[in-house]
FIFITOR-56589 format. One record per residue: residue in one letter; x, y, z of N, C-alpha, C, O in turn. Coordinates in steps of 0.1 Angstrom, whole numbers, padded with zeros to 4 digits, always signed. Each point is the difference from the previous one (the first is absolute). Example, Ala and Ser with C-alpha at 12.3 -4.5 7.8 and 13.67 -1.06 7.14 Angstrom:
<lomis>
a+0132-0057+0078-0009+0012+0000+0009+0012+0000+0010+0000+0007 s-0014+0011-0014+0009+0011+0000-0008+0011+0008+0005+0011+0001 
</lomis>
This chain:
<lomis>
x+0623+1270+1580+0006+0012+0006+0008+0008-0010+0008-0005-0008 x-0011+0014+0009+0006+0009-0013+0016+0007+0007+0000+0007+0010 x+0008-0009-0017+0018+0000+0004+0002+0015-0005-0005+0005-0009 x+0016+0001+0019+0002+0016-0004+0012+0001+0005+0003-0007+0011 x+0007+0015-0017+0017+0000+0005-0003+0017+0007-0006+0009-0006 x+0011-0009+0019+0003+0010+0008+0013+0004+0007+0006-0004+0010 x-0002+0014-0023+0015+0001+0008+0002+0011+0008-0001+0012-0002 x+0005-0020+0016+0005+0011+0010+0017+0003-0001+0008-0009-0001 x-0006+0019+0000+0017+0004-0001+0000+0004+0012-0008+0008+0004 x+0019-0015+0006+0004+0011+0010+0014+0006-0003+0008-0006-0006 x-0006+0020+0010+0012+0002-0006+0007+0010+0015-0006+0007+0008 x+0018-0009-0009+0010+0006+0007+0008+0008-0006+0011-0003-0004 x-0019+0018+0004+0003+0014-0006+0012+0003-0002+0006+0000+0010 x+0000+0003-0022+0015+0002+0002-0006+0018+0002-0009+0006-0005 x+0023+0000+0017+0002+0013+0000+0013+0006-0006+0009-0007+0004 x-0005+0016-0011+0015+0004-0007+0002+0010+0008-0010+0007+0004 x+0020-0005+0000+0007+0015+0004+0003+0008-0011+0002-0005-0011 x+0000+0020+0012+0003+0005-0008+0013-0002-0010+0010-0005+0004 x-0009+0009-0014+0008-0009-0010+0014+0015+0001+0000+0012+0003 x+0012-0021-0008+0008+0007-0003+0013+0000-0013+0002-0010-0008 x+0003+0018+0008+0013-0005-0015+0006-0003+0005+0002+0005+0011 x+0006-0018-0017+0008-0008-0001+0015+0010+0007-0002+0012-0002 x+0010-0014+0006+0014+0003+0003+0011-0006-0005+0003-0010+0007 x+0003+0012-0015+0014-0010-0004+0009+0000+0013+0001-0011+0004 x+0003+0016+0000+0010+0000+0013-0005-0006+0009+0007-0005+0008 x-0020+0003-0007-0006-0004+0011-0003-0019-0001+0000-0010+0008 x-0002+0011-0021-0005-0014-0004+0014-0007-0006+0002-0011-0004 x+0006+0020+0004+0019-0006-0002+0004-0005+0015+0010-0007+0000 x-0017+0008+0015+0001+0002+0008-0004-0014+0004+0009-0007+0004 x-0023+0002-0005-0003-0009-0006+0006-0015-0003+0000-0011+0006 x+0005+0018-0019+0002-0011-0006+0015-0010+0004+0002-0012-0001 x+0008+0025+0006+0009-0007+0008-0003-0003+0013+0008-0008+0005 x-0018+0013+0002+0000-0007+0011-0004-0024-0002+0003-0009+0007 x-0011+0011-0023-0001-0011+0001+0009-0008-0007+0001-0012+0002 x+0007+0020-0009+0015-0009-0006+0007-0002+0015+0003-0011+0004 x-0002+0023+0003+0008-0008+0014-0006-0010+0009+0006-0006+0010 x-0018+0005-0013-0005-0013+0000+0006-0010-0002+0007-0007+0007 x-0010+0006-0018+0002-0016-0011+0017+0000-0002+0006-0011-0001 x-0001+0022+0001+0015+0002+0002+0005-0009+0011+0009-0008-0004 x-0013+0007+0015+0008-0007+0015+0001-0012-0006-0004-0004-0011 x+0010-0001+0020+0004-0016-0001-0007-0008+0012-0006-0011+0000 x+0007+0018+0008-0006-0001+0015-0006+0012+0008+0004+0011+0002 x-0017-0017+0003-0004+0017+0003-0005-0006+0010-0002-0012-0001 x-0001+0020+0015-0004-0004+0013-0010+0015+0007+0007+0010-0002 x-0016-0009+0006-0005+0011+0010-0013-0004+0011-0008-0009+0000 x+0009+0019+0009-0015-0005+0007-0010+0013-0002+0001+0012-0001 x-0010-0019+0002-0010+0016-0001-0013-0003+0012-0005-0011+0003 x+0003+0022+0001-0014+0003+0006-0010+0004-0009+0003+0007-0009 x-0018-0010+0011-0012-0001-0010-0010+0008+0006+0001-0002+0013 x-0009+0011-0015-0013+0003+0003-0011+0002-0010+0002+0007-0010 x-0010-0012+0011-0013+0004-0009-0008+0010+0004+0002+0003+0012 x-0011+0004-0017-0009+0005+0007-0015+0004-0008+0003+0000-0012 x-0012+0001+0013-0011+0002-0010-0008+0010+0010-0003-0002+0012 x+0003+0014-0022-0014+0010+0005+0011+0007+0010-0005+0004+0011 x+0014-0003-0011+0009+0007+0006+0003-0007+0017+0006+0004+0010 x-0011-0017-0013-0004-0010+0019+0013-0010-0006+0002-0004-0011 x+0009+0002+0025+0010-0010-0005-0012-0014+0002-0009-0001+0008 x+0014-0007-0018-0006-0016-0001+0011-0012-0001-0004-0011+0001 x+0016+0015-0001+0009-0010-0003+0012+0007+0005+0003+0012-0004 x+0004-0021+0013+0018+0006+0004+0002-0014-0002-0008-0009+0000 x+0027+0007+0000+0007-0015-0002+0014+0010-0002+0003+0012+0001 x+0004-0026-0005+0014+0008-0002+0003-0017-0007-0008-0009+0001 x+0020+0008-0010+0002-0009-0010+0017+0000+0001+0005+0011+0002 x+0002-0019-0004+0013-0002-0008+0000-0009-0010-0007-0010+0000 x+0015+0013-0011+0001-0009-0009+0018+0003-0005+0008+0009+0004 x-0006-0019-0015+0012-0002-0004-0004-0007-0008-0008-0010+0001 x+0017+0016-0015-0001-0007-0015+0013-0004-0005+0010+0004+0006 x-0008-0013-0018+0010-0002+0000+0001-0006-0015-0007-0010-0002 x+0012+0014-0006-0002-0006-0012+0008-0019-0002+0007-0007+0007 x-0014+0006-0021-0010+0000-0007-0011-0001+0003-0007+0006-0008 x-0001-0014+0022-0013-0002+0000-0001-0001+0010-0011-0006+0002 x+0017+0007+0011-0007-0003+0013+0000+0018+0009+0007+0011-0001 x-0015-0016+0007-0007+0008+0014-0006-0004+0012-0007-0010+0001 x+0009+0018+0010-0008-0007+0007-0006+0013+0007+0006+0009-0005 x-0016-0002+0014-0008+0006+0003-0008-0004+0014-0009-0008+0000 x+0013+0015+0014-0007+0000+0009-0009+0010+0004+0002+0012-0003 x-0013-0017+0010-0008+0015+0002-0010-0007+0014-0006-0010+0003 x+0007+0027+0004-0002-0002+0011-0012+0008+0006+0003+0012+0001 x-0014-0016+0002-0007+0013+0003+0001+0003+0014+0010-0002+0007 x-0023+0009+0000+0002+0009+0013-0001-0014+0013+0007+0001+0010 x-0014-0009-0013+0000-0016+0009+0009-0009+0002+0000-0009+0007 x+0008+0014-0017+0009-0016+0001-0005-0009-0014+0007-0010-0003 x-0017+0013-0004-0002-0011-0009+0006+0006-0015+0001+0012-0003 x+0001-0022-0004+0002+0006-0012+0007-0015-0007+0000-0011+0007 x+0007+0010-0021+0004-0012-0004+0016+0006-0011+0005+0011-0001 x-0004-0023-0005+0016+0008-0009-0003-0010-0011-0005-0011+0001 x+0008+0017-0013-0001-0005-0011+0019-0005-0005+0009+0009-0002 x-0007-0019+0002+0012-0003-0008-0001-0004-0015-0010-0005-0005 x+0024+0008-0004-0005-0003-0017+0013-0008+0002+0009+0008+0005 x-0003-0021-0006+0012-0006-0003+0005-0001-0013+0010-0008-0001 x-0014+0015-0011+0003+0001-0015-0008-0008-0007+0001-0002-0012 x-0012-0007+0023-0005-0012-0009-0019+0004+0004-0009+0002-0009 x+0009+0000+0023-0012-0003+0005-0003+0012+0011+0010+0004+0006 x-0018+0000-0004-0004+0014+0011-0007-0007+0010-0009-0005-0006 x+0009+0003+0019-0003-0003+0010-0007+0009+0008+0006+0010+0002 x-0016-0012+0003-0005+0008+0010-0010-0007+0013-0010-0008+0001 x+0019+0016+0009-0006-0009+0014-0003+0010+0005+0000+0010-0007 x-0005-0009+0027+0000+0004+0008+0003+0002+0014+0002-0012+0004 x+0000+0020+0004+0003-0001+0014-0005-0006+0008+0006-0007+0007 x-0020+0008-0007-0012-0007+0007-0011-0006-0010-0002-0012-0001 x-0005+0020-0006-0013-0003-0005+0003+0003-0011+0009+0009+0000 x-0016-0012-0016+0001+0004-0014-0013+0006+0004-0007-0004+0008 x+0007+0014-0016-0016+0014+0003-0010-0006-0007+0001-0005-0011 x-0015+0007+0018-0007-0006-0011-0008+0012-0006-0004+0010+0005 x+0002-0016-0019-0008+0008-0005-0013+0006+0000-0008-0004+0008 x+0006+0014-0015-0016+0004+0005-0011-0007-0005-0010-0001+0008 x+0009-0006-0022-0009-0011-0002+0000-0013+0006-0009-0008-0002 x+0024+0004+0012-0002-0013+0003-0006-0007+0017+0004+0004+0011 x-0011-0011-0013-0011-0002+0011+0014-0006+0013+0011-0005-0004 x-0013+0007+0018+0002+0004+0007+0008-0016+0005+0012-0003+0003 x-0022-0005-0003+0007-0013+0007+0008-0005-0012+0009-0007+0005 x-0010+0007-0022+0012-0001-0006+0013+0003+0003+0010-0006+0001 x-0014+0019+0000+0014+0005+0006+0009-0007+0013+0012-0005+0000 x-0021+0006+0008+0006-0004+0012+0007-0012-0001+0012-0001+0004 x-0021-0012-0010+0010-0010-0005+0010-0001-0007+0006-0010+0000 x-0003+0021-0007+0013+0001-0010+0006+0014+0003+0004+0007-0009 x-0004-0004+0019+0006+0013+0003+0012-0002+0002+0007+0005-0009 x+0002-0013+0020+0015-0006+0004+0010-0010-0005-0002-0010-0006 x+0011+0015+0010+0009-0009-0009-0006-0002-0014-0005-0011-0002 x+0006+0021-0008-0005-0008-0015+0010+0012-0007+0005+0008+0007 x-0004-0009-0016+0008+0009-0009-0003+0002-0018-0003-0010-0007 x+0004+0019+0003-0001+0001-0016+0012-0002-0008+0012+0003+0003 x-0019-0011-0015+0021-0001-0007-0008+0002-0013-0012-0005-0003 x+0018+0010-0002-0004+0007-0019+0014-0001-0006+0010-0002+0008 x-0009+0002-0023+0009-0001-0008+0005+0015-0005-0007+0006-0007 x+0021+0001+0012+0001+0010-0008+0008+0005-0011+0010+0005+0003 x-0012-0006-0012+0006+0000-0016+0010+0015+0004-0005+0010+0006 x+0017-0013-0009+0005+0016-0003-0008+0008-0005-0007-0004-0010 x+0006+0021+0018+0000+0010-0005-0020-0005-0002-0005+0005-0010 x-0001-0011+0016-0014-0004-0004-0012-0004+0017-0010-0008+0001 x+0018+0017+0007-0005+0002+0009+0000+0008+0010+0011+0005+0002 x-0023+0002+0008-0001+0014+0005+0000-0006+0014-0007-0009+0005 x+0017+0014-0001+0003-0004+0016-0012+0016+0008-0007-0002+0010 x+0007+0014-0018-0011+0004+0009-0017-0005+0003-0008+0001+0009 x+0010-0005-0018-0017-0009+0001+0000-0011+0008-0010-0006+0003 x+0024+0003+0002-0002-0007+0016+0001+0003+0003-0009-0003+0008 x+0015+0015-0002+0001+0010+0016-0011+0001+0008+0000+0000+0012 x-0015+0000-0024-0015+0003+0011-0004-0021+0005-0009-0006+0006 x+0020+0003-0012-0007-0018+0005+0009-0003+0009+0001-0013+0002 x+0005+0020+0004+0012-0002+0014-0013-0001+0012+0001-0010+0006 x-0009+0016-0003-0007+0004+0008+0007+0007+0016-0001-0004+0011 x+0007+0018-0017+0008+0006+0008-0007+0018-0002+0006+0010+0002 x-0019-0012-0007-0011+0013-0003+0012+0011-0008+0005+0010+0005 x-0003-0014-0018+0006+0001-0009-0005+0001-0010-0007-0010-0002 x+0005+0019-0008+0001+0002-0018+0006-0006-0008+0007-0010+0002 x-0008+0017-0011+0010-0005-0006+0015+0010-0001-0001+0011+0003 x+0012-0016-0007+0011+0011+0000+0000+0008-0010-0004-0003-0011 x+0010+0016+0014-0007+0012-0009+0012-0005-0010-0003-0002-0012 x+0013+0000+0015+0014-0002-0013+0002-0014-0002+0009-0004+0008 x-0015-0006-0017+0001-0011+0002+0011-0008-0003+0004-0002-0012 x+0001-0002+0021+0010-0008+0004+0006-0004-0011+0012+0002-0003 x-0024-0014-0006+0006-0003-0011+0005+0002-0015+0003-0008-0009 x-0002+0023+0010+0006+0009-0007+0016+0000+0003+0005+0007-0008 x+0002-0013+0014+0011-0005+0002+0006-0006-0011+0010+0002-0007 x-0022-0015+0010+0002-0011-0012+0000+0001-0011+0006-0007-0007 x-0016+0022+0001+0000+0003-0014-0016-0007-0001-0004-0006-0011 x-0004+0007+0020-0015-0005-0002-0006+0015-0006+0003+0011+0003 x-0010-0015-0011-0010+0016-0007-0009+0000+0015-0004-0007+0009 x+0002+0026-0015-0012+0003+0007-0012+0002-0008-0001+0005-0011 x-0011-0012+0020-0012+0002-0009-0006+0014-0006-0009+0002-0008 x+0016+0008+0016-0005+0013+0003+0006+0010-0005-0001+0012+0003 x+0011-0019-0013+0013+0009-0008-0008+0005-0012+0003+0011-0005 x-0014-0021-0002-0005+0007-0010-0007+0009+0002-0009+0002-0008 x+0010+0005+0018-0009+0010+0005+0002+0010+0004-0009+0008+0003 x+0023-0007-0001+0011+0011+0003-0010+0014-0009-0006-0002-0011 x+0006+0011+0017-0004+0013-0007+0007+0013+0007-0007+0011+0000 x+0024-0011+0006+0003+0009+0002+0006-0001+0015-0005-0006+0010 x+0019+0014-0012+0004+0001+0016+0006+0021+0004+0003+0010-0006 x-0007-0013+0020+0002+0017+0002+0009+0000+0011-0001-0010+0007 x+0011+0019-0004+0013+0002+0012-0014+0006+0010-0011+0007-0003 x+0018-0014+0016-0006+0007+0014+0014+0011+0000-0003+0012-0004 x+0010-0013+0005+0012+0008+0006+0009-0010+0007-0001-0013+0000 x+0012+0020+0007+0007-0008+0009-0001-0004+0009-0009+0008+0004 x+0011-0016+0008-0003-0004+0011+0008-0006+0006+0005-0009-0006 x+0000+0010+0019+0010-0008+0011-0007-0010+0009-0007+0004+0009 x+0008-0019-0013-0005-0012+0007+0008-0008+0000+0007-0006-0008 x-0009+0003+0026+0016-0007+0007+0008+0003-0005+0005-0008-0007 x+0002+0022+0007+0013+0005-0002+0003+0000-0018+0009+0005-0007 x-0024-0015+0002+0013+0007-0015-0013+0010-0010-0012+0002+0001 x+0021+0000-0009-0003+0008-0011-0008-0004-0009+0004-0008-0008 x-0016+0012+0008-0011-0009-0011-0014+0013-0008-0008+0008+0004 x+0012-0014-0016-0008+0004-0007-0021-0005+0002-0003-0012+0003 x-0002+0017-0004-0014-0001+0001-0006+0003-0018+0002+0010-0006 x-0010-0022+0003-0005+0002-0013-0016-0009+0006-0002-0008+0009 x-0007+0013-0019-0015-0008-0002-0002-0006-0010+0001+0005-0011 x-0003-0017+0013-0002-0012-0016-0016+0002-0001-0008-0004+0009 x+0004+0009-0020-0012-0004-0005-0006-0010-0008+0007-0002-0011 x-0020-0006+0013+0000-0008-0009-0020+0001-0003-0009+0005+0007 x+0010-0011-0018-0016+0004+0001-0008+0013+0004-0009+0001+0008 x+0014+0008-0016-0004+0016+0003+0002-0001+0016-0009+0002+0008 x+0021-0006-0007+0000+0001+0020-0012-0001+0006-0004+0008+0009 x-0006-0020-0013-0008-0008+0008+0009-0007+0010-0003-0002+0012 x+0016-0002-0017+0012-0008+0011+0008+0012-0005+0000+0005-0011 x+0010+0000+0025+0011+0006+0002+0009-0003+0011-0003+0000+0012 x+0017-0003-0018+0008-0004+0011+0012+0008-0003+0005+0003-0010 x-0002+0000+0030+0011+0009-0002+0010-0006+0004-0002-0009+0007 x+0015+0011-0009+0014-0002+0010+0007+0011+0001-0002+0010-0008 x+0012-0011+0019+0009+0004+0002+0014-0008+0001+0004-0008+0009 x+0005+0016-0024+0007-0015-0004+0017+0007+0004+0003+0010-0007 x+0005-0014+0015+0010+0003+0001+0007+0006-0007-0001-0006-0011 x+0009+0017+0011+0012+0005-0013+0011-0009+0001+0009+0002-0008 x-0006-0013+0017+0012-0006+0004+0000-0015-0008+0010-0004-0005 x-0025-0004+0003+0000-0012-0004-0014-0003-0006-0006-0010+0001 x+0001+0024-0007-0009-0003-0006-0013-0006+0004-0009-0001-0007 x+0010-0001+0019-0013-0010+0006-0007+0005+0014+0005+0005+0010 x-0014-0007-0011-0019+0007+0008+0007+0002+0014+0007-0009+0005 x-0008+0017+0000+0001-0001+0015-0020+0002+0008-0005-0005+0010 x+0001+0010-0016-0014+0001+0004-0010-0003-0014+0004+0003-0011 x-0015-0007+0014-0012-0001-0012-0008-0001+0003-0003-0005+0011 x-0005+0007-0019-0020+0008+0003+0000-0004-0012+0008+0001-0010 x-0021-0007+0013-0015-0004-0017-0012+0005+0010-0002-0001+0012 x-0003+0007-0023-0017+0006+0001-0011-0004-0011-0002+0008-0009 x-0006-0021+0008-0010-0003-0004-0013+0003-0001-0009-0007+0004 x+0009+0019-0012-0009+0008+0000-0018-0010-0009-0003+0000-0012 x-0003-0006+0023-0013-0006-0002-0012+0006+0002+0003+0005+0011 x-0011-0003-0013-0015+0004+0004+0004+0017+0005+0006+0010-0005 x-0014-0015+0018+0003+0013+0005+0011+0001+0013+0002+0010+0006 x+0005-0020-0005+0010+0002+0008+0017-0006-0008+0002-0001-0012 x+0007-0003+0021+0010+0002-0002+0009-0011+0007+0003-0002+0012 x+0003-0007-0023+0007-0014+0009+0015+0008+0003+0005+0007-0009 x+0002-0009+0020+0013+0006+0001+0005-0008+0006-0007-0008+0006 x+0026+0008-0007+0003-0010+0002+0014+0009+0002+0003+0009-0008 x+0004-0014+0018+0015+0007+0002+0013-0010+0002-0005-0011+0002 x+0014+0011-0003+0012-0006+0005+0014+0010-0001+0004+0005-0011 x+0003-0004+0024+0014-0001+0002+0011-0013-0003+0000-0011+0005 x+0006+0016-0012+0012-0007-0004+0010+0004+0009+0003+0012+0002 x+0006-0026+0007+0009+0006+0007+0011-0014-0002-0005-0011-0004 x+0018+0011+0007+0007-0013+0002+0003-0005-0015-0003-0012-0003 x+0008+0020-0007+0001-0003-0013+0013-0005-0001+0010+0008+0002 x-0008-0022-0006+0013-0004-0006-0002-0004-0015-0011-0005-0003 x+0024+0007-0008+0000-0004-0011+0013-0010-0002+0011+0004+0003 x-0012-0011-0006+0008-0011-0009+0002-0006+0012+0001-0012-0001 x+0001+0015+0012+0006-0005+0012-0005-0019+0001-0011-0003-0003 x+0020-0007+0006-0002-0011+0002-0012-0003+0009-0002+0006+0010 x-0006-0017-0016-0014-0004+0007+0005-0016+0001+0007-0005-0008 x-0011-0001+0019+0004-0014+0006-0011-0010-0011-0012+0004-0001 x+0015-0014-0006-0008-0011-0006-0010-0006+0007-0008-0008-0005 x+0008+0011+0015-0012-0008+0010-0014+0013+0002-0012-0001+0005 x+0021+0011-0010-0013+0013+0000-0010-0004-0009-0012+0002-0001 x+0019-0007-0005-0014-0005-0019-0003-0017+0004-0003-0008-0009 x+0003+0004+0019-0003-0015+0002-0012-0001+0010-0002+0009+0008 x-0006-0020-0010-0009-0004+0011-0010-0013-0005-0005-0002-0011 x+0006-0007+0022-0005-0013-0005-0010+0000+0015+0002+0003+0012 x-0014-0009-0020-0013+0002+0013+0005-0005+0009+0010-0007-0003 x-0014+0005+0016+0006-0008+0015-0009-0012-0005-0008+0001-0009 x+0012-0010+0014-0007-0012+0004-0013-0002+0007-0002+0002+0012 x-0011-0007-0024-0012+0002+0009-0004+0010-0008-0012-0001+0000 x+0018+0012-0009-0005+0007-0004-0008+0000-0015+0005-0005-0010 x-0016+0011+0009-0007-0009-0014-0002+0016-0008+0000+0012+0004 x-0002-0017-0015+0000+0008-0012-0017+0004-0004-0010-0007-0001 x+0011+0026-0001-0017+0003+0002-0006+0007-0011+0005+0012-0002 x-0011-0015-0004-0003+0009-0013-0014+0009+0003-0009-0002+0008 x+0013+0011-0014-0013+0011+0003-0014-0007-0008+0004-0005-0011 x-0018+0005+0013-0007-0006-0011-0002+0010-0013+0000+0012-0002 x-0001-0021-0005-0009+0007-0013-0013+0004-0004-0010-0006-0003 x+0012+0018+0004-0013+0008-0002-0011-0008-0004-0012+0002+0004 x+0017-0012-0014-0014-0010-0003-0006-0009+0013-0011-0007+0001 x+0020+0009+0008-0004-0010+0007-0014+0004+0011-0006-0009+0006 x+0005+0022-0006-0004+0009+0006-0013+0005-0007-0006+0009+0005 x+0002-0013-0017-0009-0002-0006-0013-0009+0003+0002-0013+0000 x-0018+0018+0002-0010-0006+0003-0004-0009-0005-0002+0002-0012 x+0000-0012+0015-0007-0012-0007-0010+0001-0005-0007+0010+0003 x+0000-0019-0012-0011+0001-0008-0010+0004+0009+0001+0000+0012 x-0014+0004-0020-0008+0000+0015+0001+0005+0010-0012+0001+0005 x+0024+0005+0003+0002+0006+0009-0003+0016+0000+0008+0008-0005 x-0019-0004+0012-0007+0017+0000+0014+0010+0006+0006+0000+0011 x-0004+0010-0022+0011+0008+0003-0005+0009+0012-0012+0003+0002 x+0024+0000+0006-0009+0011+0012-0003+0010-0009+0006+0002-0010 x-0018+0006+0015-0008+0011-0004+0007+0017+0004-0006+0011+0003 x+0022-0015-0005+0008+0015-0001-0003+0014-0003-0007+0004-0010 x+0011+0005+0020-0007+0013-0010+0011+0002-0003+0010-0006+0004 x-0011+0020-0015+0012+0008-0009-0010+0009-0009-0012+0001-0003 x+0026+0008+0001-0004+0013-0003+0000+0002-0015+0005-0010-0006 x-0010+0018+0000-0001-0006-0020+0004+0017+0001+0002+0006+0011 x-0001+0001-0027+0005+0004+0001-0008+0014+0000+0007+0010-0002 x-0016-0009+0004-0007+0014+0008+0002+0002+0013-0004+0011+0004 x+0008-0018+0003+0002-0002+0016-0012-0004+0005-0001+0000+0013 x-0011-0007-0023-0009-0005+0014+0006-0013+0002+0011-0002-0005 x-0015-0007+0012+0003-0007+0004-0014-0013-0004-0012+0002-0003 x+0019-0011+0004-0010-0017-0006+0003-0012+0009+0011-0001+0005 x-0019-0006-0002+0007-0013+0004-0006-0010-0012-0010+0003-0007 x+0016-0016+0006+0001-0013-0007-0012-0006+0003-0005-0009-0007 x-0001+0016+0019-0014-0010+0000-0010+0007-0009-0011-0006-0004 x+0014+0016+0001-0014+0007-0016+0002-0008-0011-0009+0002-0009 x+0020-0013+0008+0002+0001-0011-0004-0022-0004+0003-0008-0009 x-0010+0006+0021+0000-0014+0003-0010-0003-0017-0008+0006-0007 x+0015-0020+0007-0005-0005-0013+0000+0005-0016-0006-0005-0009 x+0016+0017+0010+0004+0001-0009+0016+0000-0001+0007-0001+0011 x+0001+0002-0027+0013+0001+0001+0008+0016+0000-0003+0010-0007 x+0013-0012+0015+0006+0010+0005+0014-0001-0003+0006-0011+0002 x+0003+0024-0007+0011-0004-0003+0007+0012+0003-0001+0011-0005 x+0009-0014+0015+0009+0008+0008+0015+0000-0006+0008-0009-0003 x-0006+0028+0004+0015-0003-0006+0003+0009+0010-0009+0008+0004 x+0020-0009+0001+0007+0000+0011+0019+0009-0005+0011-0006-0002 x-0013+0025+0001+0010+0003-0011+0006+0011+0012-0004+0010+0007 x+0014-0016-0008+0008+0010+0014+0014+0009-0010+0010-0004-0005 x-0014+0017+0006+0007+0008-0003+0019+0009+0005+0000+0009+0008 x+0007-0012-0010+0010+0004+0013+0013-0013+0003+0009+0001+0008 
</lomis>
């Protein structure tokens, strides 16, 4: 049988918005909103969430959280049902449970789930300053994203998306819930991602925020109000605590390898699009090798 490598790329189009110059006033604007960040000692707010794609809402929730230096947090989030889960960080270990059910995933088969859906919980190790509390917000399962200002920017955690800063611009002024707030646009990646706030004149920090994910041919969006903001104010020690109930067992998500076909085992015969736009399925390609890269842009 004579062997031939066939690479299919699928790719997820990045789209840019139009580009703009940099602003010093605007991106000074910026940058203390994130020193009054990392500034607090204690920071507390709740916010409401919406997503929406193609201009259709897809996700509402609302969240509280409270930080507290040096390393703990804890983070509730609630969606439109009643379900949703809270992530706690005790300075050692980040915990995450649920109300009812842990969400299952989209690759994981159905009665897995169901057997390990209750009572079970996640516990990970969190090193100072070396972990992203927004990258759990979408594993609450409370039809949540991720958070447009991540939390763990408190702590002094980097953003992945800071080397990519390319420029900030003033909206103007704006009155939300009574205060005084500046409007600027963060660009990053020729504003393929752009996120806006509106950051108080009184304490430096977001009262509203929008990101726009500019992919293919549409557009990921994502909003939150900021309301109920305390700074340095005293947080109770049992806010950063939580020990599983009794009965309750410990759940690891699997590993990708594990999810991997066995020898011998015939891959389904998938279609996908290459990059002329026609379209292929896996079964043209039987008995020979095939080598899929898989390059997501955005």
């Amino acid at each position: 049988m004579r062997r031939c490598w066939i690479g299919l790329i699928l790719i997820a189009a990045a789209a840019h918005g139009e580009p703009f110059r940099n602003e010093p006033e605007a991106e000074g604007t910026y940058r203390r909103m994130l020193r009054a960040l990392r500034g607090a000692r204690t920071l507390s707010w709740e916010s409401t969430y919406r997503g929406f794609y193609e201009g259709r809402e897809s996700q509402r929730s609302r969240y509280r959280a409270w930080l507290r230096k040096p390393n703990q947090f804890r983070v509730e989030a609630m969606g439109q049902h009643g379900r949703g889960g809270t992530v706690v960080g005790d300075g050692a270990f980040m915990w995450t449970f649920w109300t009812d059910r842990r969400p299952r995933w989209n690759d994981e088969h159905y009665a897995r789930w169901e057997e390990s859906s209750k009572n079970v919980y996640e516990q990970r190790r969190t090193p100072p300053a070396a972990h992203s509390i927004a990258h759990q917000t979408p594993r609450l399962g409370a039809n949540m994203g991720m958070a447009i200002l991540n939390p763990s920017r408190f702590h002094g955690a980097p953003n992945s998306m800071d080397r990519y800063f390319d420029g900030a611009r003033s909206l103007g002024a704006k009155k939300i819930e009574g205060e005084e707030c500046l409007g600027i646009e963060v660009s990053f990646m020729k504003r393929q991602r752009s996120k806006y706030f509106w950051i108080a004149k009184r304490d430096h920090l977001p009262r509203k925020l929008k990101q726009i994910v500019r992919v293919g041919r549409g557009e990921l969006v994502s909003e939150e109000t900021w309301s109920g903001i305390r700074i340095d104010a005293a947080i109770a020690d049992e806010r950063f605590r939580w020990v599983p109930p009794k009965g309750w067992r410990r759940w690891r998500r699997p590993r990708p390898t594990a999810r991997v076909l066995e020898r011998g085992v015939k891959a389904p015969a998938f279609r996908a699009k290459l990059l002329d736009g026609k379209e292929t399925t896996l079964r043209d390609y039987r008995g020979k090798i095939v080598w899929l890269v898989f390059w997501r842009v955005g």
